[in-house]
Rosetta silent file (secondary structure, phi, psi, omega in degrees, C-alpha in Angstrom):
SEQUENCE: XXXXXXXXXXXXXXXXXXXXXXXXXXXXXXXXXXXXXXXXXXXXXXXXXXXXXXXXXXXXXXXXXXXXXXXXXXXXXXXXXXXXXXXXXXXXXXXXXXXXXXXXXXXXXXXXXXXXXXXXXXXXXXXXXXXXXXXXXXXXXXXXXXXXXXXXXXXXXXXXXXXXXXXXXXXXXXXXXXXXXXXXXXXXXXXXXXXXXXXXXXXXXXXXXXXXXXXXXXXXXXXXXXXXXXXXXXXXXXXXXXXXXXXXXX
SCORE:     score description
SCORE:     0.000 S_00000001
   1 L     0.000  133.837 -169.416   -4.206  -64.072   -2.613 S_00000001
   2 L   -84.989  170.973  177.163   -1.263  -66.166   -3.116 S_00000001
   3 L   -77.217  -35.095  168.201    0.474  -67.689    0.498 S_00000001
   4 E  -123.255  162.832 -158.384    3.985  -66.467   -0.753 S_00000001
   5 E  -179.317  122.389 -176.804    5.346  -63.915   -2.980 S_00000001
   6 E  -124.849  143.214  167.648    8.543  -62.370   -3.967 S_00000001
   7 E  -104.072  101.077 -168.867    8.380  -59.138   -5.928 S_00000001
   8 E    42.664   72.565 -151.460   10.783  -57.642   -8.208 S_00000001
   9 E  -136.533  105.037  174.310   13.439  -59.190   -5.399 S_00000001
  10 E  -105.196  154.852  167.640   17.162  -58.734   -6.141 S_00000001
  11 E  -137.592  138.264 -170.592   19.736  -60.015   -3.460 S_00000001
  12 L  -105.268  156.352  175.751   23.185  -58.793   -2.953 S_00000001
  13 L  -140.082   82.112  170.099   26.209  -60.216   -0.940 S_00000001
  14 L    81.798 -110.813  172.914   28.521  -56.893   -0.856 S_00000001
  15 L   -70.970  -53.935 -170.970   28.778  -56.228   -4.565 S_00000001
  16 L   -50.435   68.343 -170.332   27.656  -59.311   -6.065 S_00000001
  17 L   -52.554  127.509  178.834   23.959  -59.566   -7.113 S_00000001
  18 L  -108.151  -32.897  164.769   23.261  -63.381   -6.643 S_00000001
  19 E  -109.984  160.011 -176.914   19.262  -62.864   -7.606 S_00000001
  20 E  -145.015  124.215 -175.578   18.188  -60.603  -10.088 S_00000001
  21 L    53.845   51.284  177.200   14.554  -59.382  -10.557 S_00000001
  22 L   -76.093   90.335 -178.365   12.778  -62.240   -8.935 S_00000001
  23 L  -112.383  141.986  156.846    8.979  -62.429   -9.282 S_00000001
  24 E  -160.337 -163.884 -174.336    7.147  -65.103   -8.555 S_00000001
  25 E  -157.118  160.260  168.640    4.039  -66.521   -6.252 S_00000001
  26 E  -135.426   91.939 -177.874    2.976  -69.747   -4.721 S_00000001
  27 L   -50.552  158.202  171.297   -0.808  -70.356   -4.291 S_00000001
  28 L   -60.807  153.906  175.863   -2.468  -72.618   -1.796 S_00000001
  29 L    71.072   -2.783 -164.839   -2.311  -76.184   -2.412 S_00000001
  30 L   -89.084 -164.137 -169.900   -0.238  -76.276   -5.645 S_00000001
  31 E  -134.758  103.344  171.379    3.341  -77.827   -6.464 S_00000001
  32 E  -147.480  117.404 -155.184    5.870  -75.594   -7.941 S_00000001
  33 L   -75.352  162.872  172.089    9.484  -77.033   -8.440 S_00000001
  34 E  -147.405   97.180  165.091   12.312  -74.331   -8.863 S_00000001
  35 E  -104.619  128.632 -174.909   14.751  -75.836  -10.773 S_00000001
  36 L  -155.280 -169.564 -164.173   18.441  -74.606  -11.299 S_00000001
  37 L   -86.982 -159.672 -179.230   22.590  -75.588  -11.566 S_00000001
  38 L   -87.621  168.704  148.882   24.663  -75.096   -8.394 S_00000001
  39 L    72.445   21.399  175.390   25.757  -71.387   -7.520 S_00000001
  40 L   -87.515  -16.365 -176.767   21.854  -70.577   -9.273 S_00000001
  41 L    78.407   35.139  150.701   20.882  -68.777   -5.946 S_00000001
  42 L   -51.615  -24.904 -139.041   18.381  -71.541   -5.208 S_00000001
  43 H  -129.635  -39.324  164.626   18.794  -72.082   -1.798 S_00000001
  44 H   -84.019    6.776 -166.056   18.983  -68.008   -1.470 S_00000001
  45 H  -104.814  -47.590  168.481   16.148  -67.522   -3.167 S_00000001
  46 H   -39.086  -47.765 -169.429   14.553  -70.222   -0.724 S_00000001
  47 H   -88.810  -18.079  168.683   16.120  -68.383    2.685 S_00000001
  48 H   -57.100  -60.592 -160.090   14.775  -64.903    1.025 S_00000001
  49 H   -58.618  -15.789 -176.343   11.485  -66.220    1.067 S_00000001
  50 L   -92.720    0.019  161.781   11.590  -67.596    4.390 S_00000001
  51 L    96.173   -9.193 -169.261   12.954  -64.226    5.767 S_00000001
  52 L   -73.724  -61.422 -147.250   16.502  -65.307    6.754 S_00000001
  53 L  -103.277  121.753  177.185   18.155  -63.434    3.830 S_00000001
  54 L   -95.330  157.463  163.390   17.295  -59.828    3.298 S_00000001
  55 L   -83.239  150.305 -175.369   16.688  -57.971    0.043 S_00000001
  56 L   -78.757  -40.809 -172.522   18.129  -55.480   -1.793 S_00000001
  57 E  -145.013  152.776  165.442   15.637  -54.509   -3.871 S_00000001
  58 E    86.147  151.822  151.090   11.789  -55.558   -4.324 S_00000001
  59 E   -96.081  166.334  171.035    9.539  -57.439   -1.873 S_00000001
  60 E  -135.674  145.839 -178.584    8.686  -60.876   -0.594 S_00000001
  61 E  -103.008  148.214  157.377    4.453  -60.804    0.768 S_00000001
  62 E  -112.908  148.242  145.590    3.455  -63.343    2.848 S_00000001
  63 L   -40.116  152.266  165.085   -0.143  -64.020    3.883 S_00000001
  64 L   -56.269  129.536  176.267   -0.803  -62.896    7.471 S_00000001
  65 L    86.871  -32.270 -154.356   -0.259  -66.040    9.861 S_00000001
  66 L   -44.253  121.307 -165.679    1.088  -67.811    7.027 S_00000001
  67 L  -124.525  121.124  168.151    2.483  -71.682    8.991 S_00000001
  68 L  -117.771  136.765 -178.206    5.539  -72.543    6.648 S_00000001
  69 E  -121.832  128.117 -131.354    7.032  -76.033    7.436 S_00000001
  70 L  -112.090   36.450 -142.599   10.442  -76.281    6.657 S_00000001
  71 L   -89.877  102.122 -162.071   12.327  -79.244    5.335 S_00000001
  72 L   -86.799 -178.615 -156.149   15.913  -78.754    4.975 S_00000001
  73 L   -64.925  -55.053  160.921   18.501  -80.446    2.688 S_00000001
  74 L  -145.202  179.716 -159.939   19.663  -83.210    5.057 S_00000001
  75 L  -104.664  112.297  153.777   20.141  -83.753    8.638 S_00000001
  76 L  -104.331  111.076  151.631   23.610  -83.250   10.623 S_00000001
  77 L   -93.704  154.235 -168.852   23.014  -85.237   13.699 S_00000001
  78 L   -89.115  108.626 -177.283   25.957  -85.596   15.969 S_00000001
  79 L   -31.125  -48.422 -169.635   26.772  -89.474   15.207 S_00000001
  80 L   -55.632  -76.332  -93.197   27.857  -89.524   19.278 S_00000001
  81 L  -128.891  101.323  170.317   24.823  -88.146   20.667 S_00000001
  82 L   -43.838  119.945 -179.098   21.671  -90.862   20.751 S_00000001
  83 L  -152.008  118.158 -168.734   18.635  -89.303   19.887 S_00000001
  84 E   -93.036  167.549 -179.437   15.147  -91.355   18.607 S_00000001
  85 L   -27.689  -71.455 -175.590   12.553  -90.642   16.459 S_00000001
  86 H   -65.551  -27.896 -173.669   10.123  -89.304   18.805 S_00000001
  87 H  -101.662   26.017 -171.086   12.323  -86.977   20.841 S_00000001
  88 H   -89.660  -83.609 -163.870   14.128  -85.760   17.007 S_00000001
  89 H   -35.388  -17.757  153.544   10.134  -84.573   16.412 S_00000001
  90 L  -124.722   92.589 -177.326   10.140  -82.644   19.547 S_00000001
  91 L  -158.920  140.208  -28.501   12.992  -80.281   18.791 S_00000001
  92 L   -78.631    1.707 -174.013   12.505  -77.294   19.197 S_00000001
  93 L  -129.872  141.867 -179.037    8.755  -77.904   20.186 S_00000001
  94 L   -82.234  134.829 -167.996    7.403  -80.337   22.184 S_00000001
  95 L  -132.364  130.357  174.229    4.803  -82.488   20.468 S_00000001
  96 L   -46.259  153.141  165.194    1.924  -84.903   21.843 S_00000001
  97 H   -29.237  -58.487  154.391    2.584  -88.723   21.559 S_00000001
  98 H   -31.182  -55.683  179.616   -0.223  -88.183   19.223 S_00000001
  99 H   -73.113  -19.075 -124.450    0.659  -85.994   17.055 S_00000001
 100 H  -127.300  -80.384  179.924    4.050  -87.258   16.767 S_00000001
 101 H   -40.153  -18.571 -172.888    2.522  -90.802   15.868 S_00000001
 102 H   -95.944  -35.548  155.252    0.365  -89.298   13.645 S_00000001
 103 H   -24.331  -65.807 -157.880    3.330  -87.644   11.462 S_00000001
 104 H   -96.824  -27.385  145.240    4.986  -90.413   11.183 S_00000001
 105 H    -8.538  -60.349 -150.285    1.952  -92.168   10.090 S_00000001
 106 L   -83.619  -23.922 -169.591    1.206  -89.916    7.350 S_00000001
 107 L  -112.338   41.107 -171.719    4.994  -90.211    5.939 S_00000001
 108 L     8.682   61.220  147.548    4.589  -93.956    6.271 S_00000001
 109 L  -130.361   50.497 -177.152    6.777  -94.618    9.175 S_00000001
 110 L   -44.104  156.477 -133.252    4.022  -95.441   11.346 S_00000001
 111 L   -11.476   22.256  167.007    5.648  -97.100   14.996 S_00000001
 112 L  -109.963   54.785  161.295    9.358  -96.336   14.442 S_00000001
 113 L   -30.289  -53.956 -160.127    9.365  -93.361   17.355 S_00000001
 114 L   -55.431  -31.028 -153.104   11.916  -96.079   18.823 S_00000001
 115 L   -53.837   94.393 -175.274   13.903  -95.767   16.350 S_00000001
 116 E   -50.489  131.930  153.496   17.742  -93.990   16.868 S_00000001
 117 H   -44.729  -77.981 -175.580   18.340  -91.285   13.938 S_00000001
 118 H   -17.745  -47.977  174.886   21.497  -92.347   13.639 S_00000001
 119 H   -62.178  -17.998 -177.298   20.020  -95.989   12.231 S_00000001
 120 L   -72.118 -163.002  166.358   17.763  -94.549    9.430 S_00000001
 121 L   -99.675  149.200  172.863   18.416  -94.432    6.037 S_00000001
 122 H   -46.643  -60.176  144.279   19.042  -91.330    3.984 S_00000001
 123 H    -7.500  -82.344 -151.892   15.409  -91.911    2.993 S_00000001
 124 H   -82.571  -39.040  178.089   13.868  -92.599    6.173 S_00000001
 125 H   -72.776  -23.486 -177.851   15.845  -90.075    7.395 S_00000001
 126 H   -73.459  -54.634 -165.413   14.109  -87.096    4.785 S_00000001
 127 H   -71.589  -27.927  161.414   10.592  -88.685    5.977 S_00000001
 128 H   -54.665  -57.749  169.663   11.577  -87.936    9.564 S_00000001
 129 H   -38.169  -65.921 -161.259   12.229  -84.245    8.249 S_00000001
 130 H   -75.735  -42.075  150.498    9.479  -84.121    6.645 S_00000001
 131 H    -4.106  -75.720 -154.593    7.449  -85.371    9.740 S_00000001
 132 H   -91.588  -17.499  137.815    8.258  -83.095   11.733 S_00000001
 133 H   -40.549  -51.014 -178.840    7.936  -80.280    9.082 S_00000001
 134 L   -68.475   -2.869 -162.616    4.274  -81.657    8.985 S_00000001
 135 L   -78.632  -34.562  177.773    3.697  -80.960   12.302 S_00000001
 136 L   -94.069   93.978  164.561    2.808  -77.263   12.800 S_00000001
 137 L    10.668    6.858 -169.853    0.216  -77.863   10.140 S_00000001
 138 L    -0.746  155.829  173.980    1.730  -75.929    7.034 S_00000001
 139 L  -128.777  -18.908  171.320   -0.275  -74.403    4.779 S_00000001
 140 E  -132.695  137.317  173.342    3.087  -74.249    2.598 S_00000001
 141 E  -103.104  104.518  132.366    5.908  -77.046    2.818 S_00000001
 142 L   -26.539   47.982 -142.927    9.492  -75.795    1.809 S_00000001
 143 L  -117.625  133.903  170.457   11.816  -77.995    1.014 S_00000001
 144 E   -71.611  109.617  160.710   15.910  -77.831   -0.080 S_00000001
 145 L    47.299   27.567 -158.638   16.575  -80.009   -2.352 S_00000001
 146 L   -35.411  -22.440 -165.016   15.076  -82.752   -0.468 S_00000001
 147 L  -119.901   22.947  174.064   16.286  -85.619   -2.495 S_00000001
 148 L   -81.536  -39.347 -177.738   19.682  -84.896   -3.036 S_00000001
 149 L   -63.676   -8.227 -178.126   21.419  -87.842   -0.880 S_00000001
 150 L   -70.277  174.563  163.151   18.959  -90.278   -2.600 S_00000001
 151 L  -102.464  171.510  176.377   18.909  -92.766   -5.210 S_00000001
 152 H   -52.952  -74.750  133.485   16.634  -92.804   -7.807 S_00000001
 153 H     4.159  -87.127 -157.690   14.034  -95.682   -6.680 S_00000001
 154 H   -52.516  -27.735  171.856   14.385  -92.882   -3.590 S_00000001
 155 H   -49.017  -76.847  178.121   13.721  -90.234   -5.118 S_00000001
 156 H   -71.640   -0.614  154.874   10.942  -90.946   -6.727 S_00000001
 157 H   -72.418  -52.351 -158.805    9.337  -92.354   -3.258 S_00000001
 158 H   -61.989  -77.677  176.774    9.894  -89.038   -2.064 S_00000001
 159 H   -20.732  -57.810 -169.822    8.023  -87.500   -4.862 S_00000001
 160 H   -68.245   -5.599 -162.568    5.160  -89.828   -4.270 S_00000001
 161 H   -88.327  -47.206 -138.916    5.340  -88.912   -0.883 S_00000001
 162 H  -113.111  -46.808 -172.899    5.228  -85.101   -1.116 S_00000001
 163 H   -65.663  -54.600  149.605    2.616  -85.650   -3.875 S_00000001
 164 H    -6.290  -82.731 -157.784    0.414  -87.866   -0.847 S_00000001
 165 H   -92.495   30.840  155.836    0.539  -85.326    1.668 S_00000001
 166 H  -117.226   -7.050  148.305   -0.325  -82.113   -0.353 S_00000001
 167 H   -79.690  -15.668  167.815   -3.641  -84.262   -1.462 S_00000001
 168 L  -112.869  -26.587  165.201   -4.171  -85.000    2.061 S_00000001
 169 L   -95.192  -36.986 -175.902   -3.308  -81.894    3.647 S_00000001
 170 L    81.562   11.280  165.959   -3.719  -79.220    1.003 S_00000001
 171 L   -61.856  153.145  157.471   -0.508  -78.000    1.787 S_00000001
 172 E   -95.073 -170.509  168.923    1.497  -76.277   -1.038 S_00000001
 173 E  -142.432  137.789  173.671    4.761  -77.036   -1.899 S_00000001
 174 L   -98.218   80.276 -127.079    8.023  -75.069   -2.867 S_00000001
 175 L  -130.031  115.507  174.195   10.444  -77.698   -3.813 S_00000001
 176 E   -96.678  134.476 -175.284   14.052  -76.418   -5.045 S_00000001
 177 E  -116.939  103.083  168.840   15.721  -79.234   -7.175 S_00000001
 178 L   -65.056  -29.157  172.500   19.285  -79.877   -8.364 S_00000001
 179 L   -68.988  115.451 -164.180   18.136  -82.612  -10.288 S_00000001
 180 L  -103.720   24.470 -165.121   17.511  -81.060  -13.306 S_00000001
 181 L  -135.466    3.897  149.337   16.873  -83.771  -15.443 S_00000001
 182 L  -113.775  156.793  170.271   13.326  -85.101  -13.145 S_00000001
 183 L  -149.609  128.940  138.672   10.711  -83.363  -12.002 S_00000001
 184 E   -36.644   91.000  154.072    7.675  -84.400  -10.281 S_00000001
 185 L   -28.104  -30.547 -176.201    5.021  -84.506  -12.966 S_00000001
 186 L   -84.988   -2.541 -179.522    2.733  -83.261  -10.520 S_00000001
 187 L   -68.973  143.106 -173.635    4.552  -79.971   -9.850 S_00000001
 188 L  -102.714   -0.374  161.455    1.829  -77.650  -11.546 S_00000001
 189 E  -149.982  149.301 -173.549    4.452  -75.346  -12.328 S_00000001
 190 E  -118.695  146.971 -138.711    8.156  -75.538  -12.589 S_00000001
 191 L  -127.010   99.634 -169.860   10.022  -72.495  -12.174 S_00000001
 192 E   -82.970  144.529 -145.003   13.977  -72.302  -13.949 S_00000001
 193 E  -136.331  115.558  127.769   16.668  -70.466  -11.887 S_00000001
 194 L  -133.741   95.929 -177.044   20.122  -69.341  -12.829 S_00000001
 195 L    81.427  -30.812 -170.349   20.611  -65.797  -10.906 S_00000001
 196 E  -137.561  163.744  162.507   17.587  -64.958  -12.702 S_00000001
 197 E   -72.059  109.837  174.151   14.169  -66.717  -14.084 S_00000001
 198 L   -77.651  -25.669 -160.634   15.079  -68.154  -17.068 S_00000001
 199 L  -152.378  162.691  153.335   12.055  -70.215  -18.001 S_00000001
 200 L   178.539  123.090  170.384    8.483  -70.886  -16.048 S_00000001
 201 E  -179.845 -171.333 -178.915    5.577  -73.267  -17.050 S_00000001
 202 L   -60.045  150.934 -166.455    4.169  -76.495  -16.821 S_00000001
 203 H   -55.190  -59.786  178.558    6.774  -79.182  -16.509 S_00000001
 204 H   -17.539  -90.114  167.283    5.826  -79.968  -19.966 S_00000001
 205 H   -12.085  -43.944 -167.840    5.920  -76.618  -21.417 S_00000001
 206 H   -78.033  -28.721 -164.007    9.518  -76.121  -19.314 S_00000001
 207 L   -87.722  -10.333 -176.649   10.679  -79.010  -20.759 S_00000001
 208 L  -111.862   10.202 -172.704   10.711  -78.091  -24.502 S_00000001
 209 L   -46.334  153.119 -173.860   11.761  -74.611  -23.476 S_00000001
 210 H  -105.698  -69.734 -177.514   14.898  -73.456  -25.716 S_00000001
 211 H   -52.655  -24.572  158.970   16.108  -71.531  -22.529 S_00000001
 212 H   -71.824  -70.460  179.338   15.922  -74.734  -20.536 S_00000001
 213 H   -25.739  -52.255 -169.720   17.934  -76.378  -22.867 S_00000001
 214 H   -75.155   -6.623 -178.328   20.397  -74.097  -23.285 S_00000001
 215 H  -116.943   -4.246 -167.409   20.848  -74.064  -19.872 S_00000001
 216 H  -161.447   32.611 -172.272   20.480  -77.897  -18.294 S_00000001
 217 L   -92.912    3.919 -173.022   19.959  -79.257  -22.046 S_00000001
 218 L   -68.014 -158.244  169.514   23.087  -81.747  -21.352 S_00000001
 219 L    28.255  -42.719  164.332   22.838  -85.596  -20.194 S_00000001
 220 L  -104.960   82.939  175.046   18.487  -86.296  -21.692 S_00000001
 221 L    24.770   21.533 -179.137   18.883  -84.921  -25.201 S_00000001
 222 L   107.477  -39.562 -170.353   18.219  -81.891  -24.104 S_00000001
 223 L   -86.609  155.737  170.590   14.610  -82.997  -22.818 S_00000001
 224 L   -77.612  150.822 -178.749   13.105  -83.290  -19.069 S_00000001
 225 L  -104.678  128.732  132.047   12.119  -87.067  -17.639 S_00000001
 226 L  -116.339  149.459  172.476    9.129  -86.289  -16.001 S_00000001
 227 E   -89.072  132.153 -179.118    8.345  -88.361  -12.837 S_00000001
 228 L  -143.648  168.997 -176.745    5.403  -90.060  -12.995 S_00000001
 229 L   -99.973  147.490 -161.108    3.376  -93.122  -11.421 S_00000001
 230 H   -33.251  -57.056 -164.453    2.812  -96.522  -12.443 S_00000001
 231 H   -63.600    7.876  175.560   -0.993  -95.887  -12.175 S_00000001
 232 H   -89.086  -27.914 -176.181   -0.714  -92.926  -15.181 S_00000001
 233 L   -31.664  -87.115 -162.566   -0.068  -96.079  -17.196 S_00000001
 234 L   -77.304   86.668  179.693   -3.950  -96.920  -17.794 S_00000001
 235 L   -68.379  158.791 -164.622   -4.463  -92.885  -18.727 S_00000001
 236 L   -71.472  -84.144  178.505   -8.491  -91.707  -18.307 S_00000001
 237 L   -32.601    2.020  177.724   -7.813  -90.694  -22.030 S_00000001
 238 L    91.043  -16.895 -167.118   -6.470  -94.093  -23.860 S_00000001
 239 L  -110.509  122.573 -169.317   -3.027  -92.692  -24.060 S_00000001
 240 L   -86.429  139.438 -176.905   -0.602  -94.743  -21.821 S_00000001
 241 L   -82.660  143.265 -179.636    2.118  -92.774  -20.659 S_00000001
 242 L  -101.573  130.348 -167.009    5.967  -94.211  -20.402 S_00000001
 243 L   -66.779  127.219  130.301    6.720  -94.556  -16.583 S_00000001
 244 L    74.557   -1.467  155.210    9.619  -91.828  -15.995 S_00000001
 245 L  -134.788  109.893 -169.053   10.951  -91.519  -19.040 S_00000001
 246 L   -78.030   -3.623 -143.851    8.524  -88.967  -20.712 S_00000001
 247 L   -58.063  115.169  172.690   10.491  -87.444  -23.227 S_00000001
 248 L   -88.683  109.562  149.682    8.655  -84.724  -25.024 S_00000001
 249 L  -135.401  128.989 -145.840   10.886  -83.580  -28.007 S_00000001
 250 L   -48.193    0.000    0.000   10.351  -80.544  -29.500 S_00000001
């Protein structure tokens, strides 16, 4: 049984179908990227599945019980209004010292509780998010576009990050992405979005796609960068891999 599911799932805003026909599923533990332009109905496709948005047509299934953790695009804190680390992580639920410490641990900002929001980094601040996302135990992680205020170098922490804690947690992950020209090699499937599914396979697969092209084929010849980590250099097979720029072309 997959943890999420949308079924034949169109969504309307008065006249205006913004998804059309959606199916897709997300099993436990995997990685599967949704990539698409602005105005693709990413972010509605995201707030369907999460129940926010309703549908027009079609279902979305959830598992019974199903703990979603939530990690939105960026953080508006009110610049005025002091607020640290540790009491950010208990909003809107109150969380043990423990647990809290244990979060931030896992999203390697092990003792900076003290820490004012206001003071992180764009970074530091998505690892807070993501914290406190981690907290009700997810069995699926969500996340908008998590990496849009980053840099690259930032990015691609983030990736490494998100790849980390769904090998240590078994959560899955839903990850919608603007960047459309990276992916997390490790996503085991990447899923292409404009109003409709245009494409869906392994990033590989996605990447030599004619309908990807034609649709995000601009800026990398056309091809996807996958992101990948230093350590794929020395591959089990003999074939060393080129850090991050990947280009398979068809």
């Amino acid at each position: 049984m997959s943890l999420i599911a949308a079924d034949h799932v169109c969504v309307r805003f008065g006249s205006d179908e913004v998804l059309h026909d959606i199916s897709l599923r997300v099993d436990p533990g995997e990685i599967v990227t949704i990539l698409g332009p602005n105005g693709s109905g990413k972010s509605t496709l995201l707030r369907a599945l999460l129940g926010i948005v309703p549908v027009a047509e079609g279902r979305i299934l959830r598992e019974a019980g199903l703990r979603v953790g939530y990690v939105p695009q960026k953080l508006t804190i009110d610049r005025t209004m002091p607020i640290t680390v540790r009491r950010f992580l208990s909003l809107p639920t109150r969380v043990s010292d423990a647990a809290a410490a244990e979060a931030l641990a896992r999203v390697g900002m092990a003792g900076q509780g003290g820490e004012q929001m206001t003071t992180l980094s764009g970074g530091q601040q998505q690892r807070v998010l993501l914290a406190r996302a981690l907290l009700g135990k997810p069995q699926l992680l969500m996340l908008d576009e998590p990496t849009s205020g980053l840099d690259q170098p930032g990015e691609a922490a983030f990736y490494r990050l998100i790849e980390e804690v769904r090998t240590q947690t078994g959560a899955a992950v839903l990850m919608v992405s603007h960047d459309l020209h990276v992916v997390m090699a490790a996503s085991d499937r990447v899923i292409c979005l404009n109003g409709h599914i245009c494409c869906e396979g392994t990033p590989r697969v996605v990447s030599t796609a004619p309908e990807y092209r034609a649709l995000f084929g601009l800026g990398t010849q056309g091809a996807l960068a996958l992101y990948r980590h230093e350590h794929d250099h020395d591959h089990k097979d003999g074939h060393p891999h080129h850090h991050h720029h990947d280009h398979d072309h068809a």
